[in-house]
C-alpha positions in Angstrom: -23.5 14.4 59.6 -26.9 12.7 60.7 -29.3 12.8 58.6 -31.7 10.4 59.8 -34.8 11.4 60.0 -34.8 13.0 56.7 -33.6 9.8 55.5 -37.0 8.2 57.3 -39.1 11.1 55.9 -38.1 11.1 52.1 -38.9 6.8 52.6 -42.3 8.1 53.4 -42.9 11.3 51.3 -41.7 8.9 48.2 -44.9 6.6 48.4 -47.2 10.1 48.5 -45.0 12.8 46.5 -44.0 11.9 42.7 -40.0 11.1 43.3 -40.8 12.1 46.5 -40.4 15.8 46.1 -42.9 18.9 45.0 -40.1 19.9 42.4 -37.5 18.4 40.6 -34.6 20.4 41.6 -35.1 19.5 44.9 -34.5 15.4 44.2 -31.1 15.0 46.3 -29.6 11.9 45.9 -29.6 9.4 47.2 -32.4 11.6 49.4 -32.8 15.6 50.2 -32.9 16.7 53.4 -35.6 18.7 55.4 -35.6 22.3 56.3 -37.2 22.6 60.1 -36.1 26.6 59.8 -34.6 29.5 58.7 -32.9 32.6 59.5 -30.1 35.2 57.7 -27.7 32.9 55.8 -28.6 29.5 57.5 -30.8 27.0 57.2 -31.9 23.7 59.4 -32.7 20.3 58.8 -34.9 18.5 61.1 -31.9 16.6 62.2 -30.5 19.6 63.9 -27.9 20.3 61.1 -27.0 23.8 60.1 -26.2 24.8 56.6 -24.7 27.6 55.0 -27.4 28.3 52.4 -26.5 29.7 48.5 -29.5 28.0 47.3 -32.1 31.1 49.0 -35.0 29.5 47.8 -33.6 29.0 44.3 -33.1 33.1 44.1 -36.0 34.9 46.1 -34.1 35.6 48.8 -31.6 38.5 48.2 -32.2 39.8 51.9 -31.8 36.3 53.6 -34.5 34.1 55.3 -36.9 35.4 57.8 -36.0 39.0 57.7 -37.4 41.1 59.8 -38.9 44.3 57.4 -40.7 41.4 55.0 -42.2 39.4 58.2 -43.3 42.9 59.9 -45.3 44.2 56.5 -46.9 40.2 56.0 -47.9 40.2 59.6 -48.9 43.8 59.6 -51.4 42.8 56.5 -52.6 39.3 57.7 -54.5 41.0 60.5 -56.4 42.9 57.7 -56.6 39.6 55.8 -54.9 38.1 53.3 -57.6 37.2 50.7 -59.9 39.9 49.1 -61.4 38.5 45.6 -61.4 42.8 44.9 -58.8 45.5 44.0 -56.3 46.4 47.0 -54.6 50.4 47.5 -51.2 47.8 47.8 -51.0 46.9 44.3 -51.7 49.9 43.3 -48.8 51.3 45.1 -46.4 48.4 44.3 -47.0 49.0 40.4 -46.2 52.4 40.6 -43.3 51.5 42.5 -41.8 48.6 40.0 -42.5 51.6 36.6 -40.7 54.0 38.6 -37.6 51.4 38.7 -38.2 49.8 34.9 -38.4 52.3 32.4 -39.5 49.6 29.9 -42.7 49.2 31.9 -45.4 51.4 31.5 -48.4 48.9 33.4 -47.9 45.7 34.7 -50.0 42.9 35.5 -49.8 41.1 39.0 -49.6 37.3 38.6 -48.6 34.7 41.2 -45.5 33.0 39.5 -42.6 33.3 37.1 -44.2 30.6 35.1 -47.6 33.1 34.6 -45.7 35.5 34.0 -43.8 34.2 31.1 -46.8 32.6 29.8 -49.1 35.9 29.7 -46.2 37.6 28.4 -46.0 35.7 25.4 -49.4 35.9 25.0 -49.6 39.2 25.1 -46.9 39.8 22.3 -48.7 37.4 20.4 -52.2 39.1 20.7 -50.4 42.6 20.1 -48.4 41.4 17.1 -51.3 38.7 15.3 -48.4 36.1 14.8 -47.9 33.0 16.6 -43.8 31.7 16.7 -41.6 33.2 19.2 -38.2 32.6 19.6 -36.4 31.4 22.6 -32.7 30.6 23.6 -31.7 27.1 24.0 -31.2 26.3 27.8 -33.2 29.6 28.9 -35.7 28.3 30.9 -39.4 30.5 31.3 -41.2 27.7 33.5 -43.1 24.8 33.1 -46.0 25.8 30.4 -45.7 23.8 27.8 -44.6 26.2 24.8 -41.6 27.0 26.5 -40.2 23.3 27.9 -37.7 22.9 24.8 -34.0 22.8 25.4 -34.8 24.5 28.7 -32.9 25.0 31.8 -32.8 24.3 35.6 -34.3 20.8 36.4 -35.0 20.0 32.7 -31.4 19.9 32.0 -30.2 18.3 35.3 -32.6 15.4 34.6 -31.8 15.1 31.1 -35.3 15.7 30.0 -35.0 19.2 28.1 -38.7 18.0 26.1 -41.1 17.1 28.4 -43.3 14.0 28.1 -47.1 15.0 27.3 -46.4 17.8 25.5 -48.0 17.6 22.2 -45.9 18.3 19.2 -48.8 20.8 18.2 -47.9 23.1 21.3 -44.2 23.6 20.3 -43.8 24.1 16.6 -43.9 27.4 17.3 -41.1 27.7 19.5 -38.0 28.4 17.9 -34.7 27.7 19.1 -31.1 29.9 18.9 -27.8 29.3 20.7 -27.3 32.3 23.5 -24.4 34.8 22.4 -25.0 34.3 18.8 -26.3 37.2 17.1 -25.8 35.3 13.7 -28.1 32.6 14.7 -30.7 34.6 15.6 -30.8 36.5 13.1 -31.3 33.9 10.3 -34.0 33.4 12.8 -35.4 36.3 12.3 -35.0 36.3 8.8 -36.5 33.2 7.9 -39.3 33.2 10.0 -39.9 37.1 10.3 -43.6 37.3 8.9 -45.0 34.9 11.4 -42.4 35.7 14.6 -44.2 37.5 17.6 -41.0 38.0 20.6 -38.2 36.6 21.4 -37.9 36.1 25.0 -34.7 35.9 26.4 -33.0 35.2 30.2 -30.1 38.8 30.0 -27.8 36.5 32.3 -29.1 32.8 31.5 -29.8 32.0 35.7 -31.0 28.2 35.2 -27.9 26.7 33.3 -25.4 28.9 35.2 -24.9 31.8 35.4 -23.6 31.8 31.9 -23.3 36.1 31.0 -23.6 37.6 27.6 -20.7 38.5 25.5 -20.0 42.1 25.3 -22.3 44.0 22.5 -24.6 41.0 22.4 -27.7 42.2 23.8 -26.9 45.4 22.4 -27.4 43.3 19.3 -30.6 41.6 20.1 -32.2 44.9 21.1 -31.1 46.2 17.6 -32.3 43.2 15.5 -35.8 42.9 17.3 -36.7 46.3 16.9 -35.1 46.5 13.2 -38.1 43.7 12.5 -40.7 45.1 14.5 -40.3 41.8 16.8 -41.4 42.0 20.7 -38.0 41.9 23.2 -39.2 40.0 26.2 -36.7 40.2 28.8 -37.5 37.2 31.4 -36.0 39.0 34.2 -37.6 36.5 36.7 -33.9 35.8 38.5 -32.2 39.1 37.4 -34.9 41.9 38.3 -34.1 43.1 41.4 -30.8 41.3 41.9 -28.2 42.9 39.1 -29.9 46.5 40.1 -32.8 47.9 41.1 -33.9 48.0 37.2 -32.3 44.4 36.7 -30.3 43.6 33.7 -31.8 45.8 31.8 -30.7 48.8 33.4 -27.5 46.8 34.3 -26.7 46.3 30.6 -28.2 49.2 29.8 -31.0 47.8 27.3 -34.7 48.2 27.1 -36.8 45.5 26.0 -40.4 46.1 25.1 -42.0 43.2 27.8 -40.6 42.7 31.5 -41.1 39.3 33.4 -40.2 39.6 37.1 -41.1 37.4 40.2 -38.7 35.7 42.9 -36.7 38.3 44.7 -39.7 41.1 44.4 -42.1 38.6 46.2 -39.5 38.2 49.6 -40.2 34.5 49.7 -43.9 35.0 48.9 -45.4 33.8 45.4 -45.6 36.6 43.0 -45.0 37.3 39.5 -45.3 40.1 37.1 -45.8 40.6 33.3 -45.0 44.1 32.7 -44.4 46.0 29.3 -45.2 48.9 27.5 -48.7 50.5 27.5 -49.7 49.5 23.6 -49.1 45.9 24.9 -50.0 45.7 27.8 -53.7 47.5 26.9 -54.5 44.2 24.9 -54.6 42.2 28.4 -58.1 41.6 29.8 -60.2 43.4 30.5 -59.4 45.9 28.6 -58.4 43.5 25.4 -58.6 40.4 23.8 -55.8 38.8 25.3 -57.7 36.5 28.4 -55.6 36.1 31.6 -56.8 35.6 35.1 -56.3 34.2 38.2 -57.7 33.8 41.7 -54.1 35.0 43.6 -53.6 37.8 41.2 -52.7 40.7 43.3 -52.4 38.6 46.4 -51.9 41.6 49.4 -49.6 39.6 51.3 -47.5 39.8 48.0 -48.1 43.0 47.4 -47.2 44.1 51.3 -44.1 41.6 51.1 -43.0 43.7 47.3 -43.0 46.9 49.3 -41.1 45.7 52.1 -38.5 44.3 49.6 -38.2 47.5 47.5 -38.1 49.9 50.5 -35.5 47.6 52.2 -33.3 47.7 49.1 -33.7 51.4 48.7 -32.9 51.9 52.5 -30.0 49.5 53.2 -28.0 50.1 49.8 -28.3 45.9 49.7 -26.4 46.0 46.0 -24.0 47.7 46.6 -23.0 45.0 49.8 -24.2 42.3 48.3 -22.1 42.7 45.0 -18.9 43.4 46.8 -19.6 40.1 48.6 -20.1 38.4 44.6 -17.0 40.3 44.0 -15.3 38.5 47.0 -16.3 35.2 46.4 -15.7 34.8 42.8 -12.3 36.4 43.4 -11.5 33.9 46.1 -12.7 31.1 44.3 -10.6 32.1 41.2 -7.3 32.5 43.6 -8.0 29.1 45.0 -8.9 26.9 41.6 -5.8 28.7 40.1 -3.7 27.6 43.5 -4.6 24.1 42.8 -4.2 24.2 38.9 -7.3 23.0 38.1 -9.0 23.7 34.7 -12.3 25.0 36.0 -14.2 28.2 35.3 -15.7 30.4 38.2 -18.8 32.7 36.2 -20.7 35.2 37.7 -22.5 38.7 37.9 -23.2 40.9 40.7 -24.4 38.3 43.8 -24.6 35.5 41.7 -21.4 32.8 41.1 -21.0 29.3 40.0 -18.2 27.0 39.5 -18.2 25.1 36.4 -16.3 21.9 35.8 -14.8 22.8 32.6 -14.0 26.0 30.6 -16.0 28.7 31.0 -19.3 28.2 29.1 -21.1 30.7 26.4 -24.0 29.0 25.8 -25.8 25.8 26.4 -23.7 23.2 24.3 -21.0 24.1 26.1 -22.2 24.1 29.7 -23.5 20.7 28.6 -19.5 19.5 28.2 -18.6 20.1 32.0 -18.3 17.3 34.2 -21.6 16.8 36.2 -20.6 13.6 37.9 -17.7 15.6 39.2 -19.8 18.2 40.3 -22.2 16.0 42.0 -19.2 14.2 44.3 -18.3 17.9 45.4 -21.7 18.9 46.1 -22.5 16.0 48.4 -18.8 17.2 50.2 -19.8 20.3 50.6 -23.1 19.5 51.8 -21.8 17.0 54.9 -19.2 20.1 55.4 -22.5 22.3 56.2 -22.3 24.3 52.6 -25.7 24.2 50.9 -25.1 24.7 47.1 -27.7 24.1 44.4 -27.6 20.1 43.7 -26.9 20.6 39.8 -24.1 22.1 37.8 -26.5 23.9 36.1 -28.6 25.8 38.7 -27.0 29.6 40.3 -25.5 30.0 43.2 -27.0 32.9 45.2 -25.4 35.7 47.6 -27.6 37.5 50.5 -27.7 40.1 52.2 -27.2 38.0 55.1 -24.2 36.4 54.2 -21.5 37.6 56.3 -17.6 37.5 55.5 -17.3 34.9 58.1 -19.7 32.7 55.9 -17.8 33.9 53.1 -14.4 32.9 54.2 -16.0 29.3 55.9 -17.3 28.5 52.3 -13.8 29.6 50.5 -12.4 26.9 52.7 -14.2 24.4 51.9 -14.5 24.8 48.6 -10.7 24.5 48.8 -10.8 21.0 51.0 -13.7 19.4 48.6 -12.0 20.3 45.0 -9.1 18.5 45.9 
C-alpha cells in the first residue's frame, strides 16, 4: 500500500503541529495517514487508498460518514447562517427532544464538546452539593480538563502518560480514584470521604480503555450507594448516549443517574456536547445560579440542525436494532475465529461496539493494562495495509455504523483471521 504523500505530509505537519498531529490518538507510527474523503463505511487517504473504517471519528458516527439526512439539515441551516450570538427555535426543539429520550434529564445545557460537558457537570454537582472531591473510575476518561486527567483513558493511557504534565497538584487532590466493577472500593470511598464528596462520575461501559462492560448488579450498586449518601451519579454518557439505545446506558441498564453528559453521536460529526440533569441541579447553572458557564458555540444551529437530523434518523430507520445485530455478528465471528486458532484472547463488546483484547478479558483498568500492546500494534499496522482502519491502541473502541454492510463485515472477519496468525 502507498502511502507516500502522507508520508511527505506528516514530514511537514511535524515541524508546525506538536508530534505532528491535532490529537494524540491520532499519532500513527511511524506516521498516520491523511483522509482526502469520506462516505458510508469508507474512508480515503490522499494516496488513493480506501479503508474500511471502525474508527467513525472515534464514535460520532453511528450513521456512517457523509450521510445524506445530517448533510441536508446542515446545508438547509447554513443558508440561514450558522452563527447567531442569540437564542435559536433549534435548540429549543433539540432539548425537548434529548428529555423526551432521558428520563434523568429534566433541562440540559448545550455546550460544544464532551470535555465541557464533563467539566460543567461536575461543576454543577459541586455548586448544588457545597463540597468539592468527586470521585472517578481509574481509566474512565471525561476529557482533557485538568481535574479529571488522572489514571484516565484513551490517549492518556496509550502514551503512558495517565497524569498530565502542568497539572498542578492543587487541581487534583480532589479527584479520587476507584477500580471499575468494585462496589467495595467505592464504597470505602464513599465512606471515608462522604462529608466532602460532591459526584461520582462514571463511563456505564468504560469506551476509552475498551470496551470493558460492567459486571452484572454493578451499576445497580453504584446507583444504590450514591443515592444512600446523598452523592451526585454523573453518568458520562459521551460514547454511550445514543449508541446502546436511544436513552444510552442508562436506559440500556436500566439505571438513572442524577447528571447526563452526552456529545459525539448526537452531534452527527458536528461539535456538540450536553450537560444535562435534573431540574434542582441544573437551576444552579448560569444565569439562573451561581454556577458560571459560558461559551461562544453554545447552542451552535448547525449542531442543533445536525442533533435533529440524528435523532429523527434513528427514530425513522430503527438504526439499533441493525446496527446491534451487526455488533452481534462481528463479535460472534471474531469469537469463532480466535477460538479456531486457539488463541488466548478476549473479544468484549456491547451493542455496536467490539474490541479484541490481547489477553483475558479485562474488568477494569489493571487488567486491560496486562494485555499485550506491542502485539496489538503489529496487528493493527496488518490490518491497516489490508485496508481495515481500526483504532491505533489496544485501548480505544472499535465502532459499528450504520453503513457497515455484511460485505464489510465478512472482508474484516477475514482479515482479522489472516493478521492474528
Amino acid at each position: 500500500m502507498n502511502t507516500e504523500k502522507s508520508r511527505k505530509l506528516f514530514d511537514e505537519a511535524k515541524k508546525l503541529l506538536p508530534g505532528g498531529v491535532s490529537s494524540p490518538v491520532r499519532a500513527i507510527k511511524p506516521y498516520p495517514f491523511y483522509t482526502k474523503r469520506a462516505n458510508g463505511s469508507k474512508i480515503t487517504d490522499i494516496d488513493g487508498n480506501e479503508y474500511i473504517d471502525y474508527v467513525m471519528g472515534y464514535g460520532p458516527l453511528l450513521l456512517g460518514h457523509n450521510h445524506p439526512a445530517i448533510k441536508d439539515a446542515v446545508v438547509r441551516q447554513l443558508e440561514d447562517g450558522w452563527l447567531y450570538g442569540t437564542p435559536s427555535e433549534l435548540e429549543v426543539s433539540l432539548a425537548r427532544e434529548i428529555i423526551k429520550l432521558y428520563s434523568s434529564i429534566d433541562m440540559v445545557r448545550f455546550v460544544s464538546t464532551g470535555t465541557e460537558a464533563t467539566m460543567g457537570a461536575l461543576r454543577a454537582a459541586r455548586g448544588f452539593t457545597g463540597k468539592n472531591k468527586f470521585i472517578k473510575i481509574e481509566g474512565g476518561f471525561h476529557g482533557a480538563h485538568d481535574a479529571a486527567l488522572v489514571k484516565a483513558g484513551s490517549g492518556a493511557t496509550t502514551l503512558g502518560t495517565p497524569d498530565s504534565a502542568g497539572v498542578p497538584a492543587d487541581f487534583t487532590k480532589n479527584t479520587l480514584q476507584v477500580p471499575y466493577n468494585d462496589i467495595e472500593a467505592m464504597t470505602e470511598a464513599i465512606k471515608t470521604h462522604r462529608e466532602d464528596v460532591a459526584a461520582v462520575i462514571i463511563e456505564p461501559v468504560l469506551g476509552n480503555i475498551g470496551p470493558i462492560l460492567p459486571k452484572k448488579g454493578y451499576l445497580q450498586d453504584v446507583r444504590s450507594v450514591t443515592k444512600e449518601n446523598d452523592i451526585v451519579l454523573i453518568f458520562d454518557e459521551v460514547i454511550t448516549g445514543f449508541r446502546l439505545a436511544m436513552g444510552g446506558a442508562q436506559e440500556y441498564y436500566g439505571i438513572t443517574p442524577d447528571m447526563t453528559t452526552l456529545g459525539k453521536i448526537l452531534g452527527g460529526g458536528f461539535h456538540i456536547g450536553v450537560i444535562g440533569g435534573k431540574r434542582e441541579i441544573m437551576g444552579n447553572i448560569s444565569p439562573a445560579g451561581a454556577v458560571y458557564q459560558a461559551g461562544t458555540f453554545n447552542g451552535s444551529p448547525v449542531s442543533m440542525a445536525a442533533g435533529l437530523a440524528v435523532i429523527n434518523t434513528l427514530k425513522k430507520e430503527k438504526v439499533h436494532e441493525k446496527v446491534n445485530k451487526a455488533g452481534e455478528s462481528m463479535r460472534r465471528a471474531l469469537s469463532d475465529v480466535i477460538s479456531d486458532m486457539g488463541l488466548d484472547y478476549s473479544i468484549s463488546g456491547v451493542s455496536s461496539m467490539f474490541k479484541v483484547f490481547f489477553g483475558d478479558m479485562p474488568y477494569d483498568y489493571q487488567d486491560a493494562l496486562k494485555c499485550d500492546k506491542e502485539k496489538f500494534n503489529v496487528f493493527f499496522r496488518k490490518m491497516l495495509s489490508d485496508g481495515i482502519f481500526l483504532p491505533p491502541s489496544q485501548y480505544e473502541t472499535n465502532f459499528l455504523s450504520l453503513a457497515h454492510s455484511q460485505d464489510d463485515i465478512d472482508k474484516t472477519v477475514q482479515a482479522y483471521q489472516r493478521n492474528l496468525k
